[in-house]
C-alpha positions in Angstrom: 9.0 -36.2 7.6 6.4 -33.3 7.1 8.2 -29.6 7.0 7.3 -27.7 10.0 4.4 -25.1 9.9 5.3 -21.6 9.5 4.1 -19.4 12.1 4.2 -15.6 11.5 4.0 -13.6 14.7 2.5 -10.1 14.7 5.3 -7.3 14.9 4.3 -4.4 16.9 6.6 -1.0 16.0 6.9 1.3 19.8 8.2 4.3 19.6 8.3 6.2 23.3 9.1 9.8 23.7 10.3 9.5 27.2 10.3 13.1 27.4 6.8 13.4 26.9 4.4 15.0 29.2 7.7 16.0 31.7 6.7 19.5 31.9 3.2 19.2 32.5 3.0 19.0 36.1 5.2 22.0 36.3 3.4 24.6 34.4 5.9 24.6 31.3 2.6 24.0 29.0 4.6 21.8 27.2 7.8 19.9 26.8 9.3 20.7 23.3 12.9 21.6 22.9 16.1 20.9 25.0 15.8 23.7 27.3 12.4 23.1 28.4 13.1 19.1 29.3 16.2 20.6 31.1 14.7 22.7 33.2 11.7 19.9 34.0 14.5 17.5 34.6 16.6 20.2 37.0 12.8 21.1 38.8 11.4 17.2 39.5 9.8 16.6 36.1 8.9 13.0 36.2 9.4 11.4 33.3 5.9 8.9 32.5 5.7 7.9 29.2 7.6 4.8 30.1 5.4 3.7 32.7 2.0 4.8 30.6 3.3 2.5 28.0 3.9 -0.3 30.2 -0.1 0.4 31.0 -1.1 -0.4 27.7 1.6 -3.4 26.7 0.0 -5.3 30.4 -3.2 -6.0 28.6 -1.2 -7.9 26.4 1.2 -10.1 28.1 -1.1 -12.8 27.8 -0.2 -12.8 24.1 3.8 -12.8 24.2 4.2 -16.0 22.0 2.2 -13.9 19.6 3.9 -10.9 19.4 7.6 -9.3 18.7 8.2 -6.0 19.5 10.5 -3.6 17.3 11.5 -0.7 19.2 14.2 1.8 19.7 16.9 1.4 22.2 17.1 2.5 26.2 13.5 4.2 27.0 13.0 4.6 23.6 10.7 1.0 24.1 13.7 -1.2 24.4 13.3 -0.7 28.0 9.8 -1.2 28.9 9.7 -4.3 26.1 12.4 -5.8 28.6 10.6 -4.9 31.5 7.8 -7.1 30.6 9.3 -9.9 29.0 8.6 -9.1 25.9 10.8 -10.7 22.4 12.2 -6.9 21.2 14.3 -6.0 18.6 16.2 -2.9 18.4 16.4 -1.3 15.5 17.4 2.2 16.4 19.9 3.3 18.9 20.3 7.3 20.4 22.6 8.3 23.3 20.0 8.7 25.6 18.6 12.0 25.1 16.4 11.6 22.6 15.1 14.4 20.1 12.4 15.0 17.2 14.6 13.5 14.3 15.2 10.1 16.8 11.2 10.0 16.7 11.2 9.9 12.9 14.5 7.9 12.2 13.3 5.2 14.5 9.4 5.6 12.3 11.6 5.0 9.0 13.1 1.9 10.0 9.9 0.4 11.7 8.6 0.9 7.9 11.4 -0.8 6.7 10.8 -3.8 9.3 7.3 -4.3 7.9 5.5 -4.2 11.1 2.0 -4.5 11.5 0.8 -1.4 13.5 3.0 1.5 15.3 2.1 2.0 18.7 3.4 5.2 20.1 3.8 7.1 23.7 4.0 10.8 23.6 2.4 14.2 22.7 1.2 16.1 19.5 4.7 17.0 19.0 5.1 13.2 18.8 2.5 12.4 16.8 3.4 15.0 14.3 7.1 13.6 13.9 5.5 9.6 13.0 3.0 11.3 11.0 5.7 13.3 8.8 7.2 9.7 8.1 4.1 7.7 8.6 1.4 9.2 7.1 -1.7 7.4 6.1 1.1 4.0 5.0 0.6 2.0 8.4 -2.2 1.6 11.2 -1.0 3.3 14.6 -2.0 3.6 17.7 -1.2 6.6 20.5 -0.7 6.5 24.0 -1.4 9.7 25.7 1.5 10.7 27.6 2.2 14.4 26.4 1.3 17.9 27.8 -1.4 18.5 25.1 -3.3 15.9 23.0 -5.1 18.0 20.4 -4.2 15.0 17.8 -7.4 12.7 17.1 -4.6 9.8 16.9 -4.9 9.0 20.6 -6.6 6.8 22.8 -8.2 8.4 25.7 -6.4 6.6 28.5 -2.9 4.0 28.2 -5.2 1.6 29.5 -7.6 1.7 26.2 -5.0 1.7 24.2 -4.0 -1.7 25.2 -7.3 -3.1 24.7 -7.5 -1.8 21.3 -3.9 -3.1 20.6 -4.9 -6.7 22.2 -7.7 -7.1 19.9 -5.6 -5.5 16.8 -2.9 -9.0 17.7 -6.1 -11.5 18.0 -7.3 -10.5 14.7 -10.7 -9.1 15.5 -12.8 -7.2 13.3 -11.9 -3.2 13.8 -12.9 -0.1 12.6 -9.8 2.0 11.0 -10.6 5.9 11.0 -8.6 8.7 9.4 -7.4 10.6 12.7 -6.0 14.0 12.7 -2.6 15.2 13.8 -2.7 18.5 15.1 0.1 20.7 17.1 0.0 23.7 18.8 2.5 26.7 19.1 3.9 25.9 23.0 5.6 29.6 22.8 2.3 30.6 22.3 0.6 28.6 24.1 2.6 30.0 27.1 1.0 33.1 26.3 -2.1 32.2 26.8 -2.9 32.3 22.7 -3.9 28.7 21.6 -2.6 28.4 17.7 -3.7 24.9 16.3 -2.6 23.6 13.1 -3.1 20.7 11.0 -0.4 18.8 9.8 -2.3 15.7 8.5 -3.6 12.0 9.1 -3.0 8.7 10.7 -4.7 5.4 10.4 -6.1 4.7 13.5 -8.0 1.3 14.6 -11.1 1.4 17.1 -13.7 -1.4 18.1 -15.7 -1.7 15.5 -18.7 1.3 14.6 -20.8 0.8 11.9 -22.9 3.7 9.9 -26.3 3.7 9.5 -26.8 0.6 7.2 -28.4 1.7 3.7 -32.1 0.2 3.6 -34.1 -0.6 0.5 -37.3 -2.8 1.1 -36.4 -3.2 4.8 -32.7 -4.9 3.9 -29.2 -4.0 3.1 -29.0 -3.1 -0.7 -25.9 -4.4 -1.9 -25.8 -2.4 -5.0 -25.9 0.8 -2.9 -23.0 -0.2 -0.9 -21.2 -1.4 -4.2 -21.9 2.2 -5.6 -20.5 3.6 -2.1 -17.1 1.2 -2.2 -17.0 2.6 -6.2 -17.0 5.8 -5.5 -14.6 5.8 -2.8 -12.2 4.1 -5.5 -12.8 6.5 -8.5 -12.0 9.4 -6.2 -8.6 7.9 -5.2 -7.8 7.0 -9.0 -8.4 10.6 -9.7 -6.3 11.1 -6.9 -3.3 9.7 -8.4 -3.0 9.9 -11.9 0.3 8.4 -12.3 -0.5 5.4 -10.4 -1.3 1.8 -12.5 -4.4 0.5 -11.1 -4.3 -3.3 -11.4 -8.2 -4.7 -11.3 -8.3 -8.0 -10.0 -11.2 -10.4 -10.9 -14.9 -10.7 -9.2 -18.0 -9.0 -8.9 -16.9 -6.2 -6.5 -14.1 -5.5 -8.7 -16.6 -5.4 -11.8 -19.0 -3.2 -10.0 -15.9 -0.7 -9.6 -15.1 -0.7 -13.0 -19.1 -0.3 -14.5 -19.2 3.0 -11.9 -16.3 4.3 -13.5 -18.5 3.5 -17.2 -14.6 1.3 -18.4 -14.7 -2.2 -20.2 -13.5 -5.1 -17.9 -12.9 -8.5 -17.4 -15.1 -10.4 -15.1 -12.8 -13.2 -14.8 -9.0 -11.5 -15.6 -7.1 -8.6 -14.7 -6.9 -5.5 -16.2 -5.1 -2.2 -15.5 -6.4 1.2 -15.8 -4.4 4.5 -15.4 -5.7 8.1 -15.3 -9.5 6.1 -15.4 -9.0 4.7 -19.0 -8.4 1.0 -19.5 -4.4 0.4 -20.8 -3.9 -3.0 -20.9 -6.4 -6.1 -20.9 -7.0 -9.7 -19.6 -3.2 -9.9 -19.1 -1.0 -12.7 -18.5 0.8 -13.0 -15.4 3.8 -12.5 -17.1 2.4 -9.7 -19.0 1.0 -8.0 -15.5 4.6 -8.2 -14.0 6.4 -6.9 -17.4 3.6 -3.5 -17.9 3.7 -2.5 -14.2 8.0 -3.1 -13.8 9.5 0.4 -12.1 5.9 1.9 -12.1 3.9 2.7 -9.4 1.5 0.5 -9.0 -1.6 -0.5 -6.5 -3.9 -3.6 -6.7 -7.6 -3.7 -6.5 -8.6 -7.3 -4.8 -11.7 -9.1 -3.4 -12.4 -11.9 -1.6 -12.7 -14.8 -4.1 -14.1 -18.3 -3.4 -16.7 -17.5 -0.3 -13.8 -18.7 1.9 -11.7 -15.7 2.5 -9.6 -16.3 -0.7 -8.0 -12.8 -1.5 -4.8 -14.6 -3.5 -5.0 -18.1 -5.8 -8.7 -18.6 -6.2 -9.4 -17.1 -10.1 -6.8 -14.5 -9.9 -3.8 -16.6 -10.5 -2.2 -13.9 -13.0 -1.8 -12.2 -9.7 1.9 -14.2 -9.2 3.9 -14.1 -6.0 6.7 -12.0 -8.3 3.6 -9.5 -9.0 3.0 -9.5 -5.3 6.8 -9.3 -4.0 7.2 -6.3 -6.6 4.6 -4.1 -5.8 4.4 -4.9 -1.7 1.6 -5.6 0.6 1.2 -2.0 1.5 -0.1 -1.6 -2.3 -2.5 -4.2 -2.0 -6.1 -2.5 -2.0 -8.7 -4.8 -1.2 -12.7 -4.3 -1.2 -15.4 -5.6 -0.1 -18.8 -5.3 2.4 -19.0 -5.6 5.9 -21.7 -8.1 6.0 -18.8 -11.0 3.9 -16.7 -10.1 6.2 -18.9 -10.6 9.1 -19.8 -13.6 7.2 -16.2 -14.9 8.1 -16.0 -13.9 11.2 -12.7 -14.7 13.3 -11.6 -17.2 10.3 -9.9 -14.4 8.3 -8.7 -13.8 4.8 -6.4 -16.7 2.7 -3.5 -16.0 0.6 -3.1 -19.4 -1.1 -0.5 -18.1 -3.8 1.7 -21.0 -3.9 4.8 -19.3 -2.2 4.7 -20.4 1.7 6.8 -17.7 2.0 5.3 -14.9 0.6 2.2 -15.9 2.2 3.7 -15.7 5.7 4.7 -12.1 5.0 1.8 -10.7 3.7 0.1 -12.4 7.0 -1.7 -10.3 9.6 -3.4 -6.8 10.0 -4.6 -6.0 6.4 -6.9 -2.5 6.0 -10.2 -3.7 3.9 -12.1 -0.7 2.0 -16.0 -1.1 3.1 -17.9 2.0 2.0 -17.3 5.7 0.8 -14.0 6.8 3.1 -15.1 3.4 5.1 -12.2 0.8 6.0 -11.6 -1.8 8.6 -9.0 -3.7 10.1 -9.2 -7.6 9.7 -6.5 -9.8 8.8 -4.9 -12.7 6.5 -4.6 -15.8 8.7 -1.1 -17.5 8.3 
């Protein structure tokens, strides 16, 4: 008898604030802190961010075998995933009035639970908690439910948010854009003085948008776009000069590493730290041994012209090499127009653990120019 086929189904982090937005309605200009909730509660505050998620997670009921939902207890998600049938687990639990450090407890653990994207319900003030935990680590998604949405993390309406979200599950092709989390002072604000600060950025995904292509002779020049993806890479190297930069084999890889003006192996791996070459054409016993305890991101491509990202030439890469350093480590590069070129087939890991190749499975950011990344996605 044949084993069974693994299935991996995409796991959606929700985080509601169910005290977002509750002051709105009455003038409050806001709904931060204890005392304002209570006296929205006390007033007729209604509390929406429940039902505005329930907008977004319709537009994807269709897809419940598909999905599992990680959430935080009562009307902290667990509540609305119920609501509409979806499979939830619930990985946080708060006695029922919910504050600030409930937001980012509940964002650690969805980390820790290695979901695919964090869709969220709330208000700057919620978008700056997940992004103090979050930062730029994991795709999310917000639902605007809050009293001011200065943050560029949002949809515009719960009902685009689902529609983003449905094609995030079915694997389309999708634009991911740095968005900005921004707060304002409410005391002020209740002054009438509008104080905005930045307190940093979130991966968010959108339907795809492309730049103006690069044209040379009336087509698409390659090598520019190479030179664009390169650059991109050398800055975030210089970036983090601590960091062991594993180089994976292929021509996009190769094209990084002549930009940068360092030696490399078309065909092996080599691994560069603070941009000089330390190590050579390694082993893949000798790549898991160098980069043990070390922090440590891998530079990949699509191999093969099938989607290949794992087992096609770059076999040094070992599931132990893999498991150590984690998919959120994994970098990989390439154009728009080979992915395109797959269209909704998506990208292989083939590296001969069934297991690890159901984990690393789904949403997967893909670098595609200078500060240019999309969503796609490793089929399981």
């Amino acid at each position: 008898m044949s084993a069974p086929r693994l299935s991996r189904r995409f796991k959606l982090g929700l985080i509601i604030n169910p005290f977002a937005g509750i002051g709105g309605a009455l003038a409050l200009k806001g709904s931060d802190g204890s005392e304002v909730r209570k006296t929205a509660l006390d007033n007729g505050g209604e509390q929406l961010a429940m039902q505005k998620a329930a907008i977004a997670l319709s537009h994807c009921v269709a897809l419940r075998d598909q999905l599992t939902i990680v959430t935080g207890s009562g009307d902290m998600g667990e509540n609305t995933a119920r609501d509409l049938s979806f499979d939830y687990v619930v990985c946080h639990y708060n006695n029922g009035q919910t504050e600030a450090n409930d937001t980012q407890i509940l964002a650690t653990k969805l980390l820790a639970e290695n979901v695919d994207l964090i869709l969220f319900a709330g208000g700057d003030g919620t978008a700056r908690n997940i992004c103090s935990v979050v930062g730029m680590r994991l795709p999310v998604l917000g639902i605007p439910a809050g009293c001011k949405i200065h943050s560029g993390v949002y949809a515009i309406t719960p009902k685009s948010a689902g529609i983003v979200l449905q094609k995030v599950i079915k694997g389309e092709l999708l634009s991911l854009h740095s968005g900005e989390v921004r707060d304002i002072d409410e005391a002020l604000f209740r002054q009438g003085k509008v104080m905005s600060k930045h307190y940093g950025e979130m991966k968010v995904p959108s339907e795809l948008t492309y730049i103006q292509a690069v044209k040379m002779g009336g087509k698409e020049s390659d090598e520019l776009l190479l030179d664009a993806i390169s650059d991109y890479l050398i800055e975030i190297m210089q970036d983090e000069p601590d960091t062991l930069f594993v180089m994976g084999s292929g021509s996009t890889v190769d094209a990084i590493m002549q930009q940068a003006s360092l030696p490399n192996t078309l065909l092996g791996v080599d691994v560069v730290k603070n941009l000089e070459v330390v190590a050579k054409d390694l082993s893949a016993r000798e790549l898991l041994s160098i980069t043990a305890d070390k922090k440590t991101k891998l530079v990949a491509t699509i191999i093969g012209g099938q989607g290949h990202i794992l087992g096609r030439g770059n076999q040094q890469l070992s599931p132990a090499f893999i498991k150590q350093i984690g998919k959120s480590n994994i970098m990989l590069v390439a154009t728009k127009a080979k992915l395109h070129l797959l269209g909704d087939k998506g990208l292989i890991s083939d590296s001969s653990d069934a297991a690890l190749d159901l984990e690393l499975a789904g949403p997967i950011s893909v670098i595609t120019g200078y500060r240019d990344e999309v969503l796609y996605f490793i089929r399981d």
